[in-house]
C-alpha positions as CSV (number, residue, x, y, z in Angstrom):
1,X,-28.9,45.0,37.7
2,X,-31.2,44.4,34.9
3,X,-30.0,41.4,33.7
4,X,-31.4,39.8,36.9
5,X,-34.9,41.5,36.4
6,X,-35.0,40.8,32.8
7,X,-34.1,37.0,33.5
8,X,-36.4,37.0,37.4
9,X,-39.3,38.0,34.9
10,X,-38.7,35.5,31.9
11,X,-38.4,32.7,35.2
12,X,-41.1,34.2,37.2
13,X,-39.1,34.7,40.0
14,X,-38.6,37.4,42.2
15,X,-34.8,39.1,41.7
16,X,-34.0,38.5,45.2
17,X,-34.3,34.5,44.6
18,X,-32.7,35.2,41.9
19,X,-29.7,36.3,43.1
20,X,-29.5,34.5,46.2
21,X,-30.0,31.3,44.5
22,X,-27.0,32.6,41.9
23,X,-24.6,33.5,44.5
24,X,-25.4,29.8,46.3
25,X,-25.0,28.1,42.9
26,X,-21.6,30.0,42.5
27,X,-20.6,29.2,46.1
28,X,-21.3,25.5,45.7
29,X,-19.5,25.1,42.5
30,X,-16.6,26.8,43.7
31,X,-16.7,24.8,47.1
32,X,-16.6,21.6,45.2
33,X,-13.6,22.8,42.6
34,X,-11.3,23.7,46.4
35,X,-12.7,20.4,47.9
36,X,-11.0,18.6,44.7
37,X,-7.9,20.2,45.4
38,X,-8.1,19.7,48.6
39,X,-8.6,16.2,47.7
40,X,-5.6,15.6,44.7
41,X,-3.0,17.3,47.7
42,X,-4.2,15.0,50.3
43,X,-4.2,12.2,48.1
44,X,-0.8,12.8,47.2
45,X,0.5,13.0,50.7
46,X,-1.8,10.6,52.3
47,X,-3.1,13.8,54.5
48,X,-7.0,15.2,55.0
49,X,-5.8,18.6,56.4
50,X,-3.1,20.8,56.7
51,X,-2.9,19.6,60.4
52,X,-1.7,15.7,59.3
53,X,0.2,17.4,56.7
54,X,2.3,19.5,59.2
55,X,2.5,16.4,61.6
56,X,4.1,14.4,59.0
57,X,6.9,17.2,58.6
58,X,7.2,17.6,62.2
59,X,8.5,13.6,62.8
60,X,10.2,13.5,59.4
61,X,8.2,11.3,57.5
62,X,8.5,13.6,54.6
63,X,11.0,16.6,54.1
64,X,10.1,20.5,53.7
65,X,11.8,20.3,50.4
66,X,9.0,18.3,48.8
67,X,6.2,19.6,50.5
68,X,6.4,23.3,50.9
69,X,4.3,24.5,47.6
70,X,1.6,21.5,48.2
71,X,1.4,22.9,52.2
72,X,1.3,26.5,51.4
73,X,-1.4,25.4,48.7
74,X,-3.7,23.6,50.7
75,X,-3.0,26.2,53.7
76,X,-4.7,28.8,51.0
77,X,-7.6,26.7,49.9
78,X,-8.4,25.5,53.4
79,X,-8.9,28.7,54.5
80,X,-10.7,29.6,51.2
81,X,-12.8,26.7,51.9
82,X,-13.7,28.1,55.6
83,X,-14.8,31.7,53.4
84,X,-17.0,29.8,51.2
85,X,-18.9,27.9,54.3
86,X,-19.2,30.7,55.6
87,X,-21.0,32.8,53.0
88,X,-23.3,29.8,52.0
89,X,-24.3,29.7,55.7
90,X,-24.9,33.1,55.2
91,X,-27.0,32.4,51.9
92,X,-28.4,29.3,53.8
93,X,-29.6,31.7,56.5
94,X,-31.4,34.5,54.2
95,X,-32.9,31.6,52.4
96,X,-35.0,30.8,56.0
């Protein structure tokens, strides 16, 4: 793309950096907007993970009724979480 040599010139970086430091920047921010979610859900529930959420349902401290959107939510972002881990180890790695 040129954008990324135009602005790798103007910052006198090479457009690899560039971009690697772009995508890690993007990764981060959007790791930190799930881990918030993550956080409102659990905080609402008195959970960290899906796992205590689940257990809670499974001895009837709370009902399916009132937790089903909340657990298929934080089912989703957990699992979005583990993709975005997994490509910043992935940027963390080219980086070496």
């Amino acid at each position: 793309m040129q954008i990324y040599e135009d602005v790798a010139h103007v910052l006198h970086l090479s457009k690899e950096k560039l971009e690697i430091e772009s995508i890690r920047t993007f990764l981060e921010k959007e790791l930190r907007n799930i881990e918030a979610e993550i956080f409102k859900i659990g905080a609402k529930h008195g959970i960290k993970s899906i796992f205590e959420l689940d257990e809670k349902l499974k001895i009837g401290e709370i009902k399916e009724k009132d937790m089903i959107e909340d657990f298929m939510e934080l089912d989703y972002l957990e699992s979005r979480r583990d993709d975005m881990l997994k490509a910043l180890e992935k940027i963390n790695w080219q980086k070496s």
